[in-house]
C-alpha positions in Angstrom: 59.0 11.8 -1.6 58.2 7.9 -1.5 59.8 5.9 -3.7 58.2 4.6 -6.9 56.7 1.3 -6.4 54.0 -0.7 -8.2 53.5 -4.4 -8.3 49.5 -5.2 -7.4 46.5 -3.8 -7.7 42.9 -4.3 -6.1 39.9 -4.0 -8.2 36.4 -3.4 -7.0 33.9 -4.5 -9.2 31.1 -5.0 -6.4 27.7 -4.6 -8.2 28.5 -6.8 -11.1 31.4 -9.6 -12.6 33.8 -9.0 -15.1 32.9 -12.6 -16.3 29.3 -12.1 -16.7 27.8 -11.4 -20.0 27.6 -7.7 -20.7 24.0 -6.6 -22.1 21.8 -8.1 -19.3 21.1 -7.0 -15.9 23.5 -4.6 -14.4 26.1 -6.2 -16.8 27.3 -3.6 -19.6 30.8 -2.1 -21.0 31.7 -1.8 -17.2 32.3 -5.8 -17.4 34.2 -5.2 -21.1 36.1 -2.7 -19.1 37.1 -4.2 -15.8 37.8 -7.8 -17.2 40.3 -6.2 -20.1 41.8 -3.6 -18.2 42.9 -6.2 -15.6 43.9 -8.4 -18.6 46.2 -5.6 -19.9 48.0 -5.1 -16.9 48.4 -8.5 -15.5 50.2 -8.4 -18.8 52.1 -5.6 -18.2 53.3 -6.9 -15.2 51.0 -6.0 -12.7 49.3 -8.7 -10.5 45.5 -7.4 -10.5 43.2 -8.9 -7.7 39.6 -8.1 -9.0 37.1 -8.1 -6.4 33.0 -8.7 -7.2 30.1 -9.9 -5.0 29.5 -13.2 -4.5 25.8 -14.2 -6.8 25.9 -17.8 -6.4 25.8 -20.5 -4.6 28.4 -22.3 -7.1 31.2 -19.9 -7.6 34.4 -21.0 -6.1 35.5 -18.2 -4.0 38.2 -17.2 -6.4 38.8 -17.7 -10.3 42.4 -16.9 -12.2 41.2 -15.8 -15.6 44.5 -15.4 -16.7 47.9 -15.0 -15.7 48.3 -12.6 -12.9 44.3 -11.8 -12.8 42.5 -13.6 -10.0 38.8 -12.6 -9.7 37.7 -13.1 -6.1 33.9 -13.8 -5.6 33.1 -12.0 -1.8 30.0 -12.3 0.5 27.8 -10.0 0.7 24.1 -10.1 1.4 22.0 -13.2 -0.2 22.5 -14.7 -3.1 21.0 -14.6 -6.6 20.5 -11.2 -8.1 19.4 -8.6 -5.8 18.6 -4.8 -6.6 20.9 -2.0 -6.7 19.5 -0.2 -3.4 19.6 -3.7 -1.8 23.1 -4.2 -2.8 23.8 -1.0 -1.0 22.7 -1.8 2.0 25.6 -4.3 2.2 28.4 -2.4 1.1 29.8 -2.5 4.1 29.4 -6.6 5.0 31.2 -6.6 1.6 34.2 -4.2 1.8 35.1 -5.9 5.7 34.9 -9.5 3.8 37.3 -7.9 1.1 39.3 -6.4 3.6 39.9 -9.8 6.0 40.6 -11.5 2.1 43.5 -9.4 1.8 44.9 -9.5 5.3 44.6 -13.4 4.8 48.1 -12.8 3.4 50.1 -9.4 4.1 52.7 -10.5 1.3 50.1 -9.6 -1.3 48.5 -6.9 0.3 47.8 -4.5 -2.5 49.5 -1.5 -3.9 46.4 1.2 -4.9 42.7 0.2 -5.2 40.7 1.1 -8.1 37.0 1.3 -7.4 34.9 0.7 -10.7 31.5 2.6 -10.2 29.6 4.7 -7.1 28.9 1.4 -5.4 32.7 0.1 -5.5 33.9 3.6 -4.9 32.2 3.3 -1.4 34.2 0.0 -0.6 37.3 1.7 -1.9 36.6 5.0 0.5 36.6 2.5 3.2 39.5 0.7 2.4 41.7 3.5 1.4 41.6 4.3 4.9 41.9 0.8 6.3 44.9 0.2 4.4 46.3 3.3 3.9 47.1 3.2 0.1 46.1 5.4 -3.1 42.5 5.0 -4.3 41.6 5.7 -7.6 38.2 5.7 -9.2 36.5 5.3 -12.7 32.9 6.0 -11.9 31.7 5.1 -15.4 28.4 6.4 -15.1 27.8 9.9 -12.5 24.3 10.8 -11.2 24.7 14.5 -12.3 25.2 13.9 -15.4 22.3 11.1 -15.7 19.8 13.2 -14.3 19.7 15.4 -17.4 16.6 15.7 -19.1 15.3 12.5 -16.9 11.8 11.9 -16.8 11.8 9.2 -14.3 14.7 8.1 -12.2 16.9 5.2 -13.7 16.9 3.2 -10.9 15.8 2.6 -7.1 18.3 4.9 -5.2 17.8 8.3 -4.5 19.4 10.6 -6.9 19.8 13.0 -3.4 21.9 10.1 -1.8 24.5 9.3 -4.8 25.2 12.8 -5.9 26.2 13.2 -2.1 28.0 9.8 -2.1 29.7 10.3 -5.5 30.5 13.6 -4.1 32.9 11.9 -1.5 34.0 9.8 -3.2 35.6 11.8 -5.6 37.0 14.2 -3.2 38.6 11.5 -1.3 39.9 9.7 -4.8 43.1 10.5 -5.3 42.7 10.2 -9.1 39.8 10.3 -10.9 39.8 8.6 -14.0 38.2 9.9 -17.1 38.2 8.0 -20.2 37.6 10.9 -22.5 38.2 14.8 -22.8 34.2 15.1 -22.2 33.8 13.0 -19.1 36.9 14.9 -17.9 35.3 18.4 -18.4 31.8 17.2 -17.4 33.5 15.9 -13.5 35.2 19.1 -13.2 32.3 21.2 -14.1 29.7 19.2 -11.9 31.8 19.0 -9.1 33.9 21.8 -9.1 37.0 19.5 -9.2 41.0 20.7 -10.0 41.6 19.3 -13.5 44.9 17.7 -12.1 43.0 15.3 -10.0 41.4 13.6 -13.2 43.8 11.1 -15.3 42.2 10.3 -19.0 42.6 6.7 -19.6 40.7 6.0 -23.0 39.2 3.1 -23.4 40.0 -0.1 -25.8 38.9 -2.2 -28.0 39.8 -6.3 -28.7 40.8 -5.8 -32.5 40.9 -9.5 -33.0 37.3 -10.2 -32.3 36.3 -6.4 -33.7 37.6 -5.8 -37.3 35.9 -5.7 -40.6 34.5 -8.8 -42.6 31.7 -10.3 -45.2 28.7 -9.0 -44.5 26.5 -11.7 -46.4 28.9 -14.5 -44.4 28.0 -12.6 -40.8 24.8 -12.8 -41.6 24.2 -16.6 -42.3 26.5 -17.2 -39.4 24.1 -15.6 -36.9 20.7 -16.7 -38.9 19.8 -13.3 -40.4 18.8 -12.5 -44.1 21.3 -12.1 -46.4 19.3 -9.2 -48.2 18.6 -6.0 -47.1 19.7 -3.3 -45.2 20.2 -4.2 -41.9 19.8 -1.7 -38.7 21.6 -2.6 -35.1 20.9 -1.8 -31.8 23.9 -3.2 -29.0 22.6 -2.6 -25.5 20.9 -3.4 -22.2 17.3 -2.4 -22.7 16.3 0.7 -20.4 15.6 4.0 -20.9 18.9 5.0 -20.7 20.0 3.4 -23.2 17.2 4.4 -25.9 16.0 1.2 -27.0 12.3 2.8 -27.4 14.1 5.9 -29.7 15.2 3.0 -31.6 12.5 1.0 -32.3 10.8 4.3 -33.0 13.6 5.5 -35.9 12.9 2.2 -37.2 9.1 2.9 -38.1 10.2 6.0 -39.3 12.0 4.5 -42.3 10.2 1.5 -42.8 8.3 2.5 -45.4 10.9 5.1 -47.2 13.6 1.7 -47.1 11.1 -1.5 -47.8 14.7 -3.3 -47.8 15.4 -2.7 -44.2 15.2 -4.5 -40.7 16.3 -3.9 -37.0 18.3 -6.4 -34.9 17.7 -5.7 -31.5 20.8 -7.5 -29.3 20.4 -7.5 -25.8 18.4 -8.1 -22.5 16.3 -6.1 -20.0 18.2 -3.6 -17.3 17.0 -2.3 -14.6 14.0 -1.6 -12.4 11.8 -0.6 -15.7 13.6 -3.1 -18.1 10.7 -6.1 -18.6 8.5 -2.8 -18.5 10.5 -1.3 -21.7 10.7 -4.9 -23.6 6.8 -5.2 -23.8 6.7 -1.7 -24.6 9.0 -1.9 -27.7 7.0 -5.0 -28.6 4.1 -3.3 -28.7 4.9 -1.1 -30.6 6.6 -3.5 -33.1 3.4 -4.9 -33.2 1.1 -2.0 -33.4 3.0 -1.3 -36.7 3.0 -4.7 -38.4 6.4 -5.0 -38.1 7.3 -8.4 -36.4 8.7 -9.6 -39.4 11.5 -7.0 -39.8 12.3 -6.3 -36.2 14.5 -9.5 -34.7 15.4 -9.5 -31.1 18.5 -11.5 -29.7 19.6 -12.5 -26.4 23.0 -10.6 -25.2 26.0 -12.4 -27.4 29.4 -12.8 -26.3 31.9 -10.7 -27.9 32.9 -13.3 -30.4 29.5 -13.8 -31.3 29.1 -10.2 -31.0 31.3 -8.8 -33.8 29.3 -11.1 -36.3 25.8 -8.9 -35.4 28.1 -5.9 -36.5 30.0 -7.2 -39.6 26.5 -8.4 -40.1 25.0 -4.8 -40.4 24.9 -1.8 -42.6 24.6 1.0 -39.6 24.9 1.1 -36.1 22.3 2.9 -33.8 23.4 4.1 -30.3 20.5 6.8 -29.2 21.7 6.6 -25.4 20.6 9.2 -22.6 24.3 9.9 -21.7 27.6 7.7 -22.4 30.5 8.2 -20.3 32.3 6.3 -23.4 30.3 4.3 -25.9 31.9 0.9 -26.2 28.9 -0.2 -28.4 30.4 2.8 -31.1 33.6 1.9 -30.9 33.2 -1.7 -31.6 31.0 -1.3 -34.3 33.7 1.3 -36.1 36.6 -1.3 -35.3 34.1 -4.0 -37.5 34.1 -1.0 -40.1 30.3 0.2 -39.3 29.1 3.8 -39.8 27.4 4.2 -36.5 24.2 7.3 -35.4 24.8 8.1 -32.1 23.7 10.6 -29.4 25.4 13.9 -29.5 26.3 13.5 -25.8 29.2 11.7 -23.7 32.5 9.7 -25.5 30.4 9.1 -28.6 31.4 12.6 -29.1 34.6 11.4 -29.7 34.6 8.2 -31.4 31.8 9.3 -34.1 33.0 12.2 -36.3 29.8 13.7 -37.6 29.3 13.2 -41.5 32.7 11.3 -41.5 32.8 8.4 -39.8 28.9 8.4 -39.0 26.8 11.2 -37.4 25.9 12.4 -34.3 22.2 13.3 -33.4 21.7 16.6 -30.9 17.7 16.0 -30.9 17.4 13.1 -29.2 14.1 12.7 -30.9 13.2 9.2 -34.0 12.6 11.8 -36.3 16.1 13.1 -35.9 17.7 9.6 -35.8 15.8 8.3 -39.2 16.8 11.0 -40.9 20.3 10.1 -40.7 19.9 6.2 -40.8 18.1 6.8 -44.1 21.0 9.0 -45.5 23.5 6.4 -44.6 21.1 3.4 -45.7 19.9 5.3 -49.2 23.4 6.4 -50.2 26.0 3.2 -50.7 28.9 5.6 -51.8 28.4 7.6 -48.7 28.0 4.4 -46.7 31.2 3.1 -48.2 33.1 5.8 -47.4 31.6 6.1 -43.9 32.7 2.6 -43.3 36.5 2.9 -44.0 36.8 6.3 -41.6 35.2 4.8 -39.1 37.6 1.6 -38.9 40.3 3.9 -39.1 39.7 5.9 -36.3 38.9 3.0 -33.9 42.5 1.6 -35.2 43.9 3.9 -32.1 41.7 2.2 -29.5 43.8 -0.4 -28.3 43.8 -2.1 -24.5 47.7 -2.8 -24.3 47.7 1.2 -24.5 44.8 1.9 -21.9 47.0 -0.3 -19.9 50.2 1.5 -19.9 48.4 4.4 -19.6 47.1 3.2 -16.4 50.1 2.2 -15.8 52.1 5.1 -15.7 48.9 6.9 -13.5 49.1 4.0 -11.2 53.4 4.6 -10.7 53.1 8.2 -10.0 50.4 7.5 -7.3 52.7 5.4 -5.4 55.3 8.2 -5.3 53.1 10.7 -3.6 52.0 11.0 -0.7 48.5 9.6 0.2 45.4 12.6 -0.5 43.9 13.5 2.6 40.3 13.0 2.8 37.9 16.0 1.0 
C-alpha cells in the first residue's frame, strides 16, 4: 500500500477556459465548474495547476486567479477559436506542450490529473502514462447519452469516434466522477462499468452571488419592466439546450398570460448555433412578439443572479444535463424552475415542490406548467421558498472536500492498469 499523499493537482480544461464567459461558444457550466472547483481546493490546501489551450495571441502563458490556482494557457494548433473536430486534431501537440510545462520543474510535478471533458480526457490518457500518476475524469457531457432522441448530430465529430474514445477513456480513468446519482447509473449502464470505479462529487453553487432578492429592484438593475410576469431562459443557444422549445412554450402562453415576457440570456453554440438564433427570431417574429421576447448577451455571474432574482420562473427544456447548473442557480436566487425530466435536474427540481419536471419534451408540455406556476401566486410563492431551500445544500467548499477525500484515496492505491 502507498502512502497517502496529496498536495497538487493538474487540471485539463483543453477545449475551453475557466475564465471565459460561460454561455457562448464552447463556454458553459464546465467553466463554472472547473474555475470553482479549483478555487475550492486551492483553498483547501491543494495547489491546482489548470491547464487550457492557448486562444490568443495576448494571453500570458500563465495566470494565478487566486491563491494556489495557476491557469496555464498551452499551444496548441492556431489561434482564435477553432472547431471542436479541429481542436482534436491537436490533442496531441497540446498534451506534449503540457507535458514539457510540467517537467519544466520536477518539484511541482503533479500529484493526480483530472481531465474535464472527452477532449481533456484524451490528454489525461496520455499523460497518466507519461507520468505515471492517477487520472480521474468528469466527462460532463457523454456521447451515449447525447445521442438519445437526436435528430441531427450536436457537433462535427463523429458520434462513432467519441463513444469509442470516451470508451477508453473511462476504462483507463481510475475514477470516474459523477456529479449526481443519475449520471452515476447512466455511466454504468452505458458502459457496463463497476459502480466502485465512479466517485459522486455534486456540484456547487456561489451562494453569495446566488440568493434571493427584490424582484422589481433586479429588474431596473438589468433594464427590464418592472411589470409582468417574467419568463427565463439561461443557456448557450443550440439544440441541445432547447432554446427553440422555449421560445415555442412562450407562444403558447402568450395569449392565456397577456402580462408575460421571455428573457433570453445567452449566445450561439456550436456548429448550428447562428442557424438556431435566426430561427428563434423568426419565429419571435412570425408571432408579433418582438416586444415581449428580450435577448441578452451571456452575463457574468454577478450580473447573472440579477436576470434570476429578476424573474418569476425559470425554463431549462435541455436535451440531456449531466447536472443543470442553470436549475440550481435559479433555486439558490429562490426561483421555481420547469425543467427537462432528464439528467441532474432530476435532482435539483422536485416535481410540484420546488418547480416541475417535464417528461414530453414537447412547448405544449412546458406551457402548461409555466402557466400553472405564472397563474397561481400562492403556488408560485410556495414554490419559491422550497426551491431555495433545497439549493441551500449545494455548496463548493463541500464539492471540494469531497474531491478531496476521492483525490487522497487515489494516491494510496496503486495506479489502474489500462482497460
Amino acid at each position: 500500500m502507498k502512502a497517502i499523499f496529496m498536495q497538487r493537482l493538474a487540471i485539463i480544461s483543453y477545449h475551453t477556459s475557466p475564465l471565459v464567459q460561460p454561455g457562448t461558444g464552447d463556454g458553459g457550466g464546465m467553466n463554472v465548474y472547473v474555475r470553482q472547483l479549483a478555487g475550492a481546493l486551492a483553498r483547501l490546501g491543494i495547489r491546482c495547476d489548470v491547464y487550457t489551450r492557448a486562444y490568443c495571441s495576448s494571453l500570458p502563458a500563465t495566470v494565478s486567479v487566486e491563491p494556489g490556482f495557476v491557469l496555464h494557457h498551452i499551444p496548441a494548433g492556431p489561434l482564435g477559436q477553432v472547431s471542436k473536430s479541429e481542436r482534436l486534431d491537436h490533442v496531441d501537440e497540446f498534451t506534449q506542450n503540457v507535458l514539457e510545462r510540467i517537467r519544466m520543474n520536477p518539484a511541482s510535478s503533479p500529484d493526480v490529473i483530472h481531465a474535464n471533458y472527452w477532449l481533456s480526457g484524451l490528454a489525461g490518457h496520455a499523460l497518466k502514462h507519461a507520468l505515471e500518476i492517477p487520472l480521474v475524469t468528469t466527462f460532463h457531457t457523454l456521447e451515449k447519452v447525447k445521442a438519445k432522441d437526436r435528430a441531427v448530430p450536436d457537433d462535427d465529430i463523429s458520434e462513432k469516434l467519441r463513444i469509442e474514445e470516451e470508451s477508453k477513456i473511462i476504462f483507463c480513468s481510475d475514477q470516474v466522477l459523477a456529479s449526481c446519482e443519475v449520471e452515476a447509473e447512466e455511466i454504468c449502464t452505458l458502459y457496463d462499468l463497476d459502480p466502485s470505479r465512479i466517485s459522486i462529487v455534486p456540484l456547487g453553487v456561489d451562494h453569495a452571488f446566488f440568493s434571493p432578492g427584490d424582484r422589481d429592484m433586479a429588474r431596473t438593475a438589468v433594464g427590464l419592466p418592472t411589470k409582468g410576469k417574467m419568463v427565463l431562459f439561461v443557456g448557450r443557444i443550440q439544440p441541445l439546450k432547447g432554446a427553440d422549445i422555449a421560445v415555442e412554450s412562450f407562444v403558447k402562453i402568450a395569449k392565456r398570460v397577456p402580462s408575460a415576457f421571455l428573457v433570453m440570456v445567452g449566445g450561439p453554440s456550436g456548429p448550428r448555433g447562428s442557424e438556431e438564433v435566426s430561427k428563434i427570431k423568426r419565429v419571435v417574429e412570425r408571432e408579433r412578439l418582438t416586444n415581449r421576447v428580450h435577448f441578452f448577451d451571456p452575463q457574468p455571474h454577478e450580473v447573472l443572479s440579477s436576470f434570476y432574482r429578476a424573474s418569476d420562473v425559470a425554463l431549462v427544456p435541455s436535451r440531456t444535463e449531466s447536472f443543470g447548473l442553470v436549475a440550481l442557480e435559479a433555486a439558490a436566487c429562490g426561483v421555481p424552475v420547469v425543467a427537462s425530466d432528464v439528467g441532474g435536474l432530476k435532482t435539483l427540481v422536485e416535481h410540484g415542490a420546488s418547480g416541475y419536471l417535464v417528461s414530453r419534451r414537447t412547448s405544449e408540455e412546458f406551457s402548461k406548467f409555466l402557466v400553472k406556476v405564472l397563474e397561481d401566486p400562492a403556488l408560485a410563492e410556495l414554490l419559491k421558498k422550497t426551491a431555495n431551500s433545497l439549493s441551500a445544500s449545494y455548496r463548493w467548499r463541500d464539492a471540494g472536500l469531497r474531491l478531496q477525500s476521492v483525490l487522497m484515496e487515489l494516491t494510496a492505491k496503486e495506479l489502474l492498469e489500462c482497460g
